[in-house]
Z-matrix of the N, CA and C atoms (Angstrom, degrees):
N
C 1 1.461
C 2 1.529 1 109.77
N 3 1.310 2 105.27 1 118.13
C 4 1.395 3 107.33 2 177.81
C 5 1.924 4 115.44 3 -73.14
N 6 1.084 5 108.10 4 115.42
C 7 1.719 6 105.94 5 -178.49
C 8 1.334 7 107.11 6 -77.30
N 9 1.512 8 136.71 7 -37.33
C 10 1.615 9 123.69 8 153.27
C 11 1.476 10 125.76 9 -60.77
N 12 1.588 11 125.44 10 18.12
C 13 1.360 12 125.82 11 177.96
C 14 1.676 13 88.14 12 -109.54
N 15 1.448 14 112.27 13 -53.15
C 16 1.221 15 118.98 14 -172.47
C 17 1.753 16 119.04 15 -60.59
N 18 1.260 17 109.64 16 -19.97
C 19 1.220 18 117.49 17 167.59
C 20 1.698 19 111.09 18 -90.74
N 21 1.007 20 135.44 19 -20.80
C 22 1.411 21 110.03 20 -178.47
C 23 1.477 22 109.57 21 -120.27
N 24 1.537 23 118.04 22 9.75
C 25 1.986 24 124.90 23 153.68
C 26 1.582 25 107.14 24 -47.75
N 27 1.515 26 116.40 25 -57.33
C 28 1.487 27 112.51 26 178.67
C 29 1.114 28 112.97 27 -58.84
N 30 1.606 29 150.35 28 -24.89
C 31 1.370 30 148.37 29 169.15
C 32 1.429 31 113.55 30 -84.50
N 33 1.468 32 143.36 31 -34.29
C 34 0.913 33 130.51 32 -152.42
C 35 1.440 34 96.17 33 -133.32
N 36 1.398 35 140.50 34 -93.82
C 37 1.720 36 157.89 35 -173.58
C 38 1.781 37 100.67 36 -62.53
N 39 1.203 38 128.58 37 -14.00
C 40 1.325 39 96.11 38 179.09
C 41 2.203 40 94.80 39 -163.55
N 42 1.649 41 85.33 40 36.03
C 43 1.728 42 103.74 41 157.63
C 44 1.772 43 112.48 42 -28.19
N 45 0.983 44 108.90 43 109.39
C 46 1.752 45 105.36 44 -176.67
C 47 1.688 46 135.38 45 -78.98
N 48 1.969 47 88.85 46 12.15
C 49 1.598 48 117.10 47 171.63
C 50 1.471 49 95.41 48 -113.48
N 51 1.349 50 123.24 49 -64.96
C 52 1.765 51 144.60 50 -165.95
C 53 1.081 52 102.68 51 -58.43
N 54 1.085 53 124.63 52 -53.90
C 55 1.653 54 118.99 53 -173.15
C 56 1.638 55 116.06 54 -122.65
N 57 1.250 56 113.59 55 -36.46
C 58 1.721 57 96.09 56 -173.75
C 59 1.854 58 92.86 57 -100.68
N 60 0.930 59 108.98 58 -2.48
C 61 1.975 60 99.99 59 152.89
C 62 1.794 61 85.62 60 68.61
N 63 1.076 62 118.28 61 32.72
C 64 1.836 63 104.90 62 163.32
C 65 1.227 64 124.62 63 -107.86
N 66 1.529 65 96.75 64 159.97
C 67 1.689 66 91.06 65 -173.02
C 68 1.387 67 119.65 66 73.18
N 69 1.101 68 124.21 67 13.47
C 70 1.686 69 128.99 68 160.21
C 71 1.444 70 137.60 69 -22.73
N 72 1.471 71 96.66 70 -58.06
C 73 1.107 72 119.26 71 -178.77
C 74 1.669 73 118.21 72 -68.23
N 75 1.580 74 139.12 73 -51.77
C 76 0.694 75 148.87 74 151.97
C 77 1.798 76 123.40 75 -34.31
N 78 1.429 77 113.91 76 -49.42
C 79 1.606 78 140.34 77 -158.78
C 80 1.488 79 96.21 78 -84.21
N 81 1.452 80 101.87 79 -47.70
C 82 1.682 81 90.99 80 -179.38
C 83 1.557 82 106.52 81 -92.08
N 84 1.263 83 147.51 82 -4.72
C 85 1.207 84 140.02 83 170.78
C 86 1.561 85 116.80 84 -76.76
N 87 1.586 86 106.53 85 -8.32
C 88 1.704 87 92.55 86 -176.77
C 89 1.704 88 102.68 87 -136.72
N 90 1.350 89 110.39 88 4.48
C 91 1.380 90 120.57 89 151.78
C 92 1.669 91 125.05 90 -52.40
N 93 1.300 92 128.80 91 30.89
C 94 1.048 93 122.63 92 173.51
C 95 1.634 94 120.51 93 -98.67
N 96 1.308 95 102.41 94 17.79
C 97 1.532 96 105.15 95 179.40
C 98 2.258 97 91.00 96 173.54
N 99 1.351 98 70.39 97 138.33
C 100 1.887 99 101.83 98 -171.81
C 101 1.659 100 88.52 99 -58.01
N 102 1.023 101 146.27 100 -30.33
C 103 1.810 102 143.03 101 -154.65
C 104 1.902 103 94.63 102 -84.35
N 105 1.298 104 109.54 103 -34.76
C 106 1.277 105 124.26 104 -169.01
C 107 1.648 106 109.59 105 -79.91
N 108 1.592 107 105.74 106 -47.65
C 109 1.171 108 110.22 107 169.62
C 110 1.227 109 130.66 108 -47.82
N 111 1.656 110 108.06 109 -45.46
C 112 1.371 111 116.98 110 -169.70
C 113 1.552 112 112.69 111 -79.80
N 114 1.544 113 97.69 112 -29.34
C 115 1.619 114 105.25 113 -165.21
C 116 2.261 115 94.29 114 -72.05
N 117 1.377 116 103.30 115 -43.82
C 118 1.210 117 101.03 116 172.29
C 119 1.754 118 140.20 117 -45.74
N 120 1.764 119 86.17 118 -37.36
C 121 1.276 120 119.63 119 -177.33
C 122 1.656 121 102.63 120 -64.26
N 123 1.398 122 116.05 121 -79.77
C 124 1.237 123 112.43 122 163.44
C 125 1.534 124 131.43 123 -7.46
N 126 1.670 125 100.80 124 -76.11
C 127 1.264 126 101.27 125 172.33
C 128 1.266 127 137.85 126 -57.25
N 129 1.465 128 103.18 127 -23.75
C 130 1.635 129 91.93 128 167.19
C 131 1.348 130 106.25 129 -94.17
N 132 0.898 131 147.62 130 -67.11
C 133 1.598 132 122.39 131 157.96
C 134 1.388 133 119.01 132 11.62
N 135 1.088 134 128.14 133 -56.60
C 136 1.394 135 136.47 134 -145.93
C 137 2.111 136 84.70 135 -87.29
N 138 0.990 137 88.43 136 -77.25
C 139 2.122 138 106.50 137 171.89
C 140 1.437 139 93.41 138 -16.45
N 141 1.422 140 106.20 139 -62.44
C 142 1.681 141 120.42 140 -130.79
C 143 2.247 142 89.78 141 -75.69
N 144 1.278 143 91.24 142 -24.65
C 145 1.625 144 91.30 143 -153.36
C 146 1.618 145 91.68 144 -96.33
N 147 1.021 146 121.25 145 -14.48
C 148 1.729 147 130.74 146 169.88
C 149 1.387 148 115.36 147 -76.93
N 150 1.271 149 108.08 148 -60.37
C 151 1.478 150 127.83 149 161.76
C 152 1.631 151 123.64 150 -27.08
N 153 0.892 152 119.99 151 -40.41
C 154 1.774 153 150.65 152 -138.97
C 155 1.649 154 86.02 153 -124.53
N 156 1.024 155 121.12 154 -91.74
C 157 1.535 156 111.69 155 162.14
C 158 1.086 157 142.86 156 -12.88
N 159 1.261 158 114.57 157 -50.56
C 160 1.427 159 139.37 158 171.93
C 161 1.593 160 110.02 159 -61.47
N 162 1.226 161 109.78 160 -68.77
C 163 1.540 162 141.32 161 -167.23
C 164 1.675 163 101.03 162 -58.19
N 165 1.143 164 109.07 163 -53.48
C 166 1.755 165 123.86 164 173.97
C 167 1.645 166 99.55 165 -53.40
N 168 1.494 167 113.68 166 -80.93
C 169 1.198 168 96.87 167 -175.66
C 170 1.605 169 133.65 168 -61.82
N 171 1.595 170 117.92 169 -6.12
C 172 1.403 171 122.81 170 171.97
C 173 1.546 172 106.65 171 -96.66
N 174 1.299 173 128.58 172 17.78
C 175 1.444 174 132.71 173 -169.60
C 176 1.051 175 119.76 174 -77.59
N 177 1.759 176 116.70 175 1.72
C 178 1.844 177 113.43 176 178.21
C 179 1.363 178 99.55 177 -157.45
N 180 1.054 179 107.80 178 46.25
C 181 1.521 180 145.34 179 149.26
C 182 1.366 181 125.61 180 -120.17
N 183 1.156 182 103.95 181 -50.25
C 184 1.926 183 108.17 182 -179.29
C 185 1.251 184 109.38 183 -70.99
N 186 1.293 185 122.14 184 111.64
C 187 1.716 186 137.48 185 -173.22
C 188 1.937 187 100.11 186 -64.57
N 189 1.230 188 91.57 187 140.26
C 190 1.903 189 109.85 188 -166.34
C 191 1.939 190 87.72 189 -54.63
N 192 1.347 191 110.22 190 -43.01
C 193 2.007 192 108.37 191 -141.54
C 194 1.812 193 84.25 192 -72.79
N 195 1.183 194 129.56 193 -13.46
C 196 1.667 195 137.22 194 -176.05
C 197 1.270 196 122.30 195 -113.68
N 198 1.326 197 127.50 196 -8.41
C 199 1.203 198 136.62 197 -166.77
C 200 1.935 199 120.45 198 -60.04
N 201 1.331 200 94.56 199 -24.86
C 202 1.565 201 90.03 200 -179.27
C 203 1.429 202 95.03 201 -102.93
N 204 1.043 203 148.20 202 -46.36
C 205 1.792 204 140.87 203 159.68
C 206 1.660 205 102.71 204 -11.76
N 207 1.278 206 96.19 205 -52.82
C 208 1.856 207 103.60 206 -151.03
C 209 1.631 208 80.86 207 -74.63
N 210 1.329 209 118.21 208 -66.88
C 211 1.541 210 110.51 209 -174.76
C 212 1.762 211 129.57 210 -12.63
N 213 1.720 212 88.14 211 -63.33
C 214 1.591 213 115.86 212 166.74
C 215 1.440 214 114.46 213 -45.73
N 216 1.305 215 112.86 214 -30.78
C 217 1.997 216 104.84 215 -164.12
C 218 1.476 217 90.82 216 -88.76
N 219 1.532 218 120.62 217 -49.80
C 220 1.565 219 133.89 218 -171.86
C 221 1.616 220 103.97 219 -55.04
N 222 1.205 221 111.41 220 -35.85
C 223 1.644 222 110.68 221 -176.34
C 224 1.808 223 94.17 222 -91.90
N 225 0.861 224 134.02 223 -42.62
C 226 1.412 225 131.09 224 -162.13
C 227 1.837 226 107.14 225 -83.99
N 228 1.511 227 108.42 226 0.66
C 229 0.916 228 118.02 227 151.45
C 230 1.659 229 140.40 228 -62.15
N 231 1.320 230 85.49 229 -82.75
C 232 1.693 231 118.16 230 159.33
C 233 1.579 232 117.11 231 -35.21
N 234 1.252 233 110.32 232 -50.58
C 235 1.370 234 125.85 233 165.08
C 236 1.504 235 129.12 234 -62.54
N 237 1.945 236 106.90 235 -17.90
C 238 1.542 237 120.08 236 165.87
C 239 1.694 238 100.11 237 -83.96
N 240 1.148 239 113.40 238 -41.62
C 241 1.716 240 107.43 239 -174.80
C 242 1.656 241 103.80 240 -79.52
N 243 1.193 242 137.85 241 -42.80
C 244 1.484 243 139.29 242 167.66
C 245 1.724 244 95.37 243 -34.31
N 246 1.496 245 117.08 244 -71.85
C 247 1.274 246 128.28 245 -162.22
C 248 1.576 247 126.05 246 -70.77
N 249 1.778 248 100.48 247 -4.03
C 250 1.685 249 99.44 248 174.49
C 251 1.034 250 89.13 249 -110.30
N 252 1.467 251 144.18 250 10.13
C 253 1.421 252 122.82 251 -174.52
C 254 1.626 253 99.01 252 -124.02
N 255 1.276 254 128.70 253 1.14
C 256 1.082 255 141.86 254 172.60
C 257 1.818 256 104.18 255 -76.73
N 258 1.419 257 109.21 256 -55.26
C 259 1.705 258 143.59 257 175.38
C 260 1.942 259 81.02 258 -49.11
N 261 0.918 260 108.48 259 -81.31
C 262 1.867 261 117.88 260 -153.17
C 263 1.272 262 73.08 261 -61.72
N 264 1.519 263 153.67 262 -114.31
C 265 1.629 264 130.53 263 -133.59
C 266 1.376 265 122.91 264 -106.10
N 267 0.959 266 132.44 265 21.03
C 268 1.293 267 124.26 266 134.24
C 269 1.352 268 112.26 267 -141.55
N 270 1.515 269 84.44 268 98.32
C 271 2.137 270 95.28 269 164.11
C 272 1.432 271 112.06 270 -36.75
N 273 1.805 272 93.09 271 -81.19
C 274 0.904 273 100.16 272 -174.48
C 275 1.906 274 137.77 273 -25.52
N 276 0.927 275 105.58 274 -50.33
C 277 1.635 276 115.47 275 -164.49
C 278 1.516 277 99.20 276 -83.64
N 279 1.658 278 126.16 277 -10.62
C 280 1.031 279 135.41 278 168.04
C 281 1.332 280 138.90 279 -75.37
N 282 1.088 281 90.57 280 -34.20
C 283 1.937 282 115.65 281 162.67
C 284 1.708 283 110.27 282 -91.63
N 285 1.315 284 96.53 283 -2.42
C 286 1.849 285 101.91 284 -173.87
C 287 1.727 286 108.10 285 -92.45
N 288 1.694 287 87.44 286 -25.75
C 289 1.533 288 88.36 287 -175.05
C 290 1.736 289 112.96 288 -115.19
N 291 1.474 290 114.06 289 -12.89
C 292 1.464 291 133.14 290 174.46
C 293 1.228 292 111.02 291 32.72
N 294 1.281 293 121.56 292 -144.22
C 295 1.713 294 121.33 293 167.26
C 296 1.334 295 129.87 294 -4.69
N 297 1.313 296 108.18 295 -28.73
C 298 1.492 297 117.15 296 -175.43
C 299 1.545 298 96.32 297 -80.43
N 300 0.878 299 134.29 298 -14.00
C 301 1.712 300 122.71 299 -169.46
C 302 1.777 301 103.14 300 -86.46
N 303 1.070 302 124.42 301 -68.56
C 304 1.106 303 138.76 302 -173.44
C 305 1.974 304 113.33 303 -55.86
N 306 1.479 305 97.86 304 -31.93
C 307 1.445 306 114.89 305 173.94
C 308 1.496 307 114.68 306 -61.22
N 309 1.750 308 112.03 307 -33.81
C 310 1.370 309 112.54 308 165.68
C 311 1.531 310 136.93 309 -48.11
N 312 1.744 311 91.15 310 -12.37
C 313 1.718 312 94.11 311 161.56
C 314 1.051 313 121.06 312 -61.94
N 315 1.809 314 131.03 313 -47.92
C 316 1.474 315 126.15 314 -173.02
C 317 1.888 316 98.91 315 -90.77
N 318 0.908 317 111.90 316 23.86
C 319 1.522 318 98.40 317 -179.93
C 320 1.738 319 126.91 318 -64.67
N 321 0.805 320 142.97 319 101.81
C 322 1.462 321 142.57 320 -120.70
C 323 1.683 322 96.89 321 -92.78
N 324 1.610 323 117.44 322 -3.21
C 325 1.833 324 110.47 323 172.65
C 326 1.215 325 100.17 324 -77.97
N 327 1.679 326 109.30 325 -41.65
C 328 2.219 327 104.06 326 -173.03
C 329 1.091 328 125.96 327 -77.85
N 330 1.446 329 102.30 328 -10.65
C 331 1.683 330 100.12 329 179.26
C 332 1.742 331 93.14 330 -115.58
N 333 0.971 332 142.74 331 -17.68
C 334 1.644 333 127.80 332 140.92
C 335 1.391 334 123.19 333 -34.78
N 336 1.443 335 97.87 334 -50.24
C 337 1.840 336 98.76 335 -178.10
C 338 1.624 337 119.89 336 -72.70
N 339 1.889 338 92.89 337 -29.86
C 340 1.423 339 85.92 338 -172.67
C 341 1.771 340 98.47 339 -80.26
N 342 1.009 341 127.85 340 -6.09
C 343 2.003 342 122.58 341 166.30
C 344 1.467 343 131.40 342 -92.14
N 345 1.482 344 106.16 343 -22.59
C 346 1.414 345 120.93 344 167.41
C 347 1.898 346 112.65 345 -99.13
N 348 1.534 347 118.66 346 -0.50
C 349 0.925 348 94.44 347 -178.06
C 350 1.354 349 103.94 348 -151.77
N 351 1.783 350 117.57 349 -67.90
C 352 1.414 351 115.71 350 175.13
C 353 2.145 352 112.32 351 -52.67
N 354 1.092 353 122.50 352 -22.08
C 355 1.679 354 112.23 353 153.39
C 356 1.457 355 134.44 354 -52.06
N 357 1.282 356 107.74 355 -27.27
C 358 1.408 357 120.92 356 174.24
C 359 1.305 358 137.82 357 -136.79
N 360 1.560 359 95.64 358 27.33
C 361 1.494 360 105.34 359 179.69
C 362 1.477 361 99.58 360 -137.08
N 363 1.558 362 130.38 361 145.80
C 364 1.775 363 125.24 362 -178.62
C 365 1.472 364 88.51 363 -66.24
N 366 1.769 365 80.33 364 -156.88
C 367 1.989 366 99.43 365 -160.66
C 368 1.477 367 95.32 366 -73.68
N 369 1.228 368 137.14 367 -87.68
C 370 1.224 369 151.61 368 161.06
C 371 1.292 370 105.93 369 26.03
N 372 1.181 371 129.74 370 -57.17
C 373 1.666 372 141.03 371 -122.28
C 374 1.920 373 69.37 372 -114.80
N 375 1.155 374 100.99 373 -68.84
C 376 1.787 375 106.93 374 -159.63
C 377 1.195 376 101.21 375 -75.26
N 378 1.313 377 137.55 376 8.37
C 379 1.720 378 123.10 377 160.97
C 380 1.668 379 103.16 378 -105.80
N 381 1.850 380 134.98 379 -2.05
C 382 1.334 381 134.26 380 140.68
C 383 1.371 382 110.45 381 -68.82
N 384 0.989 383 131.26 382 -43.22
C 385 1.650 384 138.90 383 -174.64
C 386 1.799 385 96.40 384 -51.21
N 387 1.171 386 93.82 385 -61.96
C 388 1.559 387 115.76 386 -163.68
C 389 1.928 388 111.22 387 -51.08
N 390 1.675 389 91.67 388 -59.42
C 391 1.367 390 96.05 389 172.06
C 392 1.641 391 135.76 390 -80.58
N 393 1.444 392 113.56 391 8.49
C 394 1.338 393 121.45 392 174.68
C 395 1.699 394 91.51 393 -107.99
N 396 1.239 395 112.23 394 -26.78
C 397 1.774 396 95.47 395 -165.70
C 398 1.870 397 90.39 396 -77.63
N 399 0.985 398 110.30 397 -27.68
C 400 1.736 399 122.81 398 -177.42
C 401 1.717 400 103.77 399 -70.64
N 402 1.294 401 137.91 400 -57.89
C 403 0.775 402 122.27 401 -170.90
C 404 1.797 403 105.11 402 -76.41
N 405 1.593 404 134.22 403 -33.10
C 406 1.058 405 127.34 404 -160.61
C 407 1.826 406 94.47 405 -74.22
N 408 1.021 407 113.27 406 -43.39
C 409 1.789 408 102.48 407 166.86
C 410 1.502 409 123.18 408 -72.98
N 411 1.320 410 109.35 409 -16.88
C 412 1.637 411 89.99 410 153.40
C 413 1.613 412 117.71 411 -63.79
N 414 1.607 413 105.69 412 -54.58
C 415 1.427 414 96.90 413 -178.40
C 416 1.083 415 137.74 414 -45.65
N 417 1.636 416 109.71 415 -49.37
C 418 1.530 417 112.59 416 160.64
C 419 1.076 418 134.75 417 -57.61
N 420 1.760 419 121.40 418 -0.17
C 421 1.254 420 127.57 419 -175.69
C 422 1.805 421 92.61 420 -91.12
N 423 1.081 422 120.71 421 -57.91
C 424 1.193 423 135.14 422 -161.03
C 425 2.025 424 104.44 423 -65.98
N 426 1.631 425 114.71 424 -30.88
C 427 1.152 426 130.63 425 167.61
C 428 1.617 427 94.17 426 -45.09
N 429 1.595 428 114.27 427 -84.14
C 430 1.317 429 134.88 428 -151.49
C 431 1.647 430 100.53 429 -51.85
N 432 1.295 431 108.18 430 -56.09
C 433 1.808 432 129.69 431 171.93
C 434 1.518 433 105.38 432 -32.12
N 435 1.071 434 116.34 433 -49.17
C 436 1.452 435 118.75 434 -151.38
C 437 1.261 436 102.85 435 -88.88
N 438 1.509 437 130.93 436 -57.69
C 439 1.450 438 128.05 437 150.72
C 440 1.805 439 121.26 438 -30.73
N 441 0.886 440 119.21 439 -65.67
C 442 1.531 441 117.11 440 165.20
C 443 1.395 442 121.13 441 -36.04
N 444 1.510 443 103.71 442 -74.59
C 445 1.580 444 97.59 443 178.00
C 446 1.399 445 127.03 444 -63.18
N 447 1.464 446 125.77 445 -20.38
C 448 1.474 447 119.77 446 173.92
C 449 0.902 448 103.71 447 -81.61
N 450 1.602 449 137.13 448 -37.70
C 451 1.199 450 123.19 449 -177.26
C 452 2.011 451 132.36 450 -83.54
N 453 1.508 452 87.04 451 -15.88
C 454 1.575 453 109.45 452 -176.96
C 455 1.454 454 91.11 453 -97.04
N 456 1.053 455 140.52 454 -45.25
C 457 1.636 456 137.38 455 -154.24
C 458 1.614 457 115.92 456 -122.70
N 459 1.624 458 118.80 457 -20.55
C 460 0.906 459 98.70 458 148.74
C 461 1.534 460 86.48 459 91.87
N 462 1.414 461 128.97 460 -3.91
C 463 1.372 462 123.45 461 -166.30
C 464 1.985 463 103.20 462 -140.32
N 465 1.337 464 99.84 463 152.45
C 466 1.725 465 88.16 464 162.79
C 467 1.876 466 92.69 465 -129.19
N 468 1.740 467 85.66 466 155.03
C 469 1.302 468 94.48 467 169.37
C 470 1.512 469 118.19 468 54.13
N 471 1.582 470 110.24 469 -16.22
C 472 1.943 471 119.80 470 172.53
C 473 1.550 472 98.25 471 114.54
N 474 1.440 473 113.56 472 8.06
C 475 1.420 474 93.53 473 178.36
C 476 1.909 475 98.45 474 -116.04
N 477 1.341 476 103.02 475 160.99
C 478 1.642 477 93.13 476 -179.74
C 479 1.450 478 129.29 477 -60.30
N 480 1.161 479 138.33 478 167.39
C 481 1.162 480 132.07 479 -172.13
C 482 1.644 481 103.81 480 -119.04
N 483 1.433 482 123.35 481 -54.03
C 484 1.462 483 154.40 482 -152.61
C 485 1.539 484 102.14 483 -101.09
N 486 1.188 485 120.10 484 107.93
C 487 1.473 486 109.49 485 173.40
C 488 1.184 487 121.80 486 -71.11
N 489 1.590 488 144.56 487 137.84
C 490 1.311 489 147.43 488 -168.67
C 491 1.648 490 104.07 489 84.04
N 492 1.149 491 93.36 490 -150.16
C 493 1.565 492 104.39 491 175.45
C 494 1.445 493 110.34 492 -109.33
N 495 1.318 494 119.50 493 62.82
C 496 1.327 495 117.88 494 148.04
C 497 1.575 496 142.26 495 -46.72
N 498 1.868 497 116.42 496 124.30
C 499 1.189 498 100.46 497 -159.41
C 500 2.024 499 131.95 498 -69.34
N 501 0.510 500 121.07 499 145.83
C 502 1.689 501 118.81 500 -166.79
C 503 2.148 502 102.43 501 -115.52
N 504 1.379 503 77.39 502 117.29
C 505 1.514 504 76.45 503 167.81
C 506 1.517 505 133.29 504 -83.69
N 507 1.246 506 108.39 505 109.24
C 508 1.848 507 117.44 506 -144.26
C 509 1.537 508 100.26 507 -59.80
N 510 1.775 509 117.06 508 -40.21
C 511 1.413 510 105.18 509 -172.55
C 512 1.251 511 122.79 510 -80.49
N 513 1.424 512 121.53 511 28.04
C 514 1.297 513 110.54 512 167.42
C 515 1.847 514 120.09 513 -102.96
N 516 1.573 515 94.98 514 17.59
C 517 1.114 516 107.88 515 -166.06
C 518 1.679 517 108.48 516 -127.80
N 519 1.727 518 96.34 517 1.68
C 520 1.258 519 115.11 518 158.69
C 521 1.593 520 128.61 519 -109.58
N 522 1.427 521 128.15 520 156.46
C 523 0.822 522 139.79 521 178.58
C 524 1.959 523 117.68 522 -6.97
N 525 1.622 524 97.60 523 -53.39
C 526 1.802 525 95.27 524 176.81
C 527 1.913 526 101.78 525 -73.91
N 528 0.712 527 116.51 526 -22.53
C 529 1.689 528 126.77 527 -170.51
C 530 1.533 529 88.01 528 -56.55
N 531 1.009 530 91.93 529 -47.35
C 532 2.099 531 78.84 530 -164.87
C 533 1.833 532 107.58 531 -70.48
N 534 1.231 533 101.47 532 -45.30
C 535 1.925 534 100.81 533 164.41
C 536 1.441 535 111.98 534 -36.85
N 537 1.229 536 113.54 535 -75.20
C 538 1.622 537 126.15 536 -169.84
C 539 1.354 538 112.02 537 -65.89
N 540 1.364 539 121.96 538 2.81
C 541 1.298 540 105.50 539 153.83
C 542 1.331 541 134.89 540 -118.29
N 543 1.561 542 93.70 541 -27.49
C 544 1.780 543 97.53 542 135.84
C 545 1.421 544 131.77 543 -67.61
N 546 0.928 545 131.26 544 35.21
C 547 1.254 546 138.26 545 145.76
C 548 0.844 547 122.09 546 -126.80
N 549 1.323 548 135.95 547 -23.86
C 550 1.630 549 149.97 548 140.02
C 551 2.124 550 101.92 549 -15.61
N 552 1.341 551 98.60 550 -70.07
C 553 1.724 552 132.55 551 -151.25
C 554 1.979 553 67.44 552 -64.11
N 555 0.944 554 105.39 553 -65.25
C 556 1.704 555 124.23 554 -152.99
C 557 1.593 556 94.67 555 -47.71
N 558 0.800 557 100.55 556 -60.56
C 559 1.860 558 113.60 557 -165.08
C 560 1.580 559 82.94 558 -68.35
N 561 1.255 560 148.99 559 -53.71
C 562 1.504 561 131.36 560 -157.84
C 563 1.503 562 105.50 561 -74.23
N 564 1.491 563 102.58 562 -41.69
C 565 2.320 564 83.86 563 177.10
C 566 1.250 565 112.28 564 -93.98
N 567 1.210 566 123.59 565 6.88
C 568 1.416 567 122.26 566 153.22
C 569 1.478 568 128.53 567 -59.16
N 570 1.878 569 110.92 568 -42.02
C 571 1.013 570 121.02 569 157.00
C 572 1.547 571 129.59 570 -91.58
N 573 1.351 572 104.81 571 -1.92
C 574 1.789 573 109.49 572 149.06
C 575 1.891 574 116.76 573 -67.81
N 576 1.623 575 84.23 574 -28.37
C 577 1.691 576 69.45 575 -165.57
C 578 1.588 577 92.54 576 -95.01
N 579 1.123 578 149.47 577 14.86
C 580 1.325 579 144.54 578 -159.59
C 581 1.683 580 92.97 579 -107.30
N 582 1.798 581 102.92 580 -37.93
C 583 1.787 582 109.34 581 -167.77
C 584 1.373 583 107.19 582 -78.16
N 585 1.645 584 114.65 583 -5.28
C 586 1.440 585 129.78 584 -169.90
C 587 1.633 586 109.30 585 -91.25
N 588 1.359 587 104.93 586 -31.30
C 589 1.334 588 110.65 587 -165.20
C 590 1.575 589 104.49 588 -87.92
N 591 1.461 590 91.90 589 -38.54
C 592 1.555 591 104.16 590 -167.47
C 593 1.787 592 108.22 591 -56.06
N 594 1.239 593 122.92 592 -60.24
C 595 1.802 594 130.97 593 125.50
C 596 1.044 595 118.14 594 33.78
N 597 1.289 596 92.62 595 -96.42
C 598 1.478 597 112.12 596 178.46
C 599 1.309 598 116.12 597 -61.19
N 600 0.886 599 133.60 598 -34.30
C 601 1.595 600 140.61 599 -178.21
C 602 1.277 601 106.76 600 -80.23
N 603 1.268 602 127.25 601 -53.83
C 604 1.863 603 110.16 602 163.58
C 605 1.494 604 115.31 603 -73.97
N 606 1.538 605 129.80 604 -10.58
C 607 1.337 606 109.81 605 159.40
C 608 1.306 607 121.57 606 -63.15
N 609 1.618 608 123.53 607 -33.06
C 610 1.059 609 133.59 608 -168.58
C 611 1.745 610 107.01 609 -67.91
N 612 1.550 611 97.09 610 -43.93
C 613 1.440 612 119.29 611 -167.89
C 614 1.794 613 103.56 612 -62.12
N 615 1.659 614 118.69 613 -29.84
C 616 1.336 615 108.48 614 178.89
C 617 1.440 616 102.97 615 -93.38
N 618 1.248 617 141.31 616 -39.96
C 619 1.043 618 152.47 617 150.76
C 620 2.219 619 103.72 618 -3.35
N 621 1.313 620 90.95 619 -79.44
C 622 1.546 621 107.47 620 177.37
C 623 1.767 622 116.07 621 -50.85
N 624 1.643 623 104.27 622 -37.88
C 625 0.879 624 101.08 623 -163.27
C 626 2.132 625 91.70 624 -86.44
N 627 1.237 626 132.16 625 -5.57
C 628 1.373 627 136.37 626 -147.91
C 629 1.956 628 79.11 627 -104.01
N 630 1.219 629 111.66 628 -38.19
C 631 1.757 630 117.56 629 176.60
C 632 2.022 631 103.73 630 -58.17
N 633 1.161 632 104.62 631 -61.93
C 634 1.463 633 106.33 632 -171.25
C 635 1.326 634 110.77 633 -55.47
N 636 1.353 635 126.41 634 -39.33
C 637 1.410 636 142.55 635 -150.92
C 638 2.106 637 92.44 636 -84.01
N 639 1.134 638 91.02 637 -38.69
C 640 2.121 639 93.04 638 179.43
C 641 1.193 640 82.13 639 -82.04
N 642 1.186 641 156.07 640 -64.33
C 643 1.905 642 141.52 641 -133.45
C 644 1.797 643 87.13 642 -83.91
């Protein structure tokens, strides 16, 4: 098992916003500013890479007929210490993101990883797993964030972007804003990866045809 393959699937080939489309619901509801993204990002990161850890090394111990119960307490743990220490130093970003913190217990990438992966892989393997699937949803958090707020607010990160009063289109900083730009993001590496394939398939295609042409 390659541990540099396993670390960069969560960022690139199997992105857990970009490509396996999880966690939607959560990612686009608090994407309205990059501070939120990142602070979100983190935290599940932080869950996700504890979680995975945990789960790996309790993986032949934890009886099959209980195994996703136990998952739930081990993640709904991690996610109580993530979430009081989030509370103790940054208020702010805590009340910014509310519900969403504690919700990271049922979030369906950490408890996916911890059943498709930290169960049957040691620590090693599931703390690369952990930190590429962690950093590729930060990125995409901070992707989606950043489009919204410059374009809905007119600001990055809270500072202005637009000198004067430049106009800002408010609904992208509402509820449909987060659709239309995930599908925006969606529809563009869809057709990156379509111009990629296509490529390859007529390189291959002269290639084959450069074989027949010598025989």
């Amino acid at each position: 098992m390659s541990l540099g393959k396993e670390f960069t699937k969560g960022i690139f080939s199997e992105n857990p916003l970009f490509r396996l489309t999880l966690g939607l619901c959560p990612s686009l509801a608090i994407t309205t500013s990059v501070n939120n993204g990142i602070g979100m990002g983190v935290a599940f990161t932080g869950v996700l890479l504890a979680s995975n850890i945990a789960i790996s090394a309790m993986r032949k111990i934890i009886p099959d007929s209980i195994r996703i119960p136990s998952y739930i307490v081990i993640i709904a743990t991690f996610v109580s210490m993530v979430e009081m220490l989030m509370h103790a130093y940054t208020p702010e970003l805590f009340t910014s993101l509310g519900v969403f913190i504690p919700l990271i217990v049922v979030n369906c990438i950490i408890l996916g990883r911890a059943e498709a992966f930290a169960n049957k892989n040691g620590i090693l393997p599931s703390i690369m797993d952990a930190l590429g699937m962690g950093i590729g949803y930060t990125l995409a958090l901070v992707v989606i964030s950043a489009f919204r707020e410059v374009l809905g607010a007119g600001t990055f990160m809270g500072y202005a972007v637009f000198s004067g009063s430049a106009p800002s289109a408010l609904i992208m900083i509402l509820p449909p804003g987060g659709f239309i730009t995930l599908g925006c993001i969606l529809a563009f590496l869809n057709k990156m990866q379509n111009v990629k394939v296509a490529k390859k398939a007529k390189l291959n295609q002269s290639i084959a045809q450069q074989q027949l042409s010598s025989n």
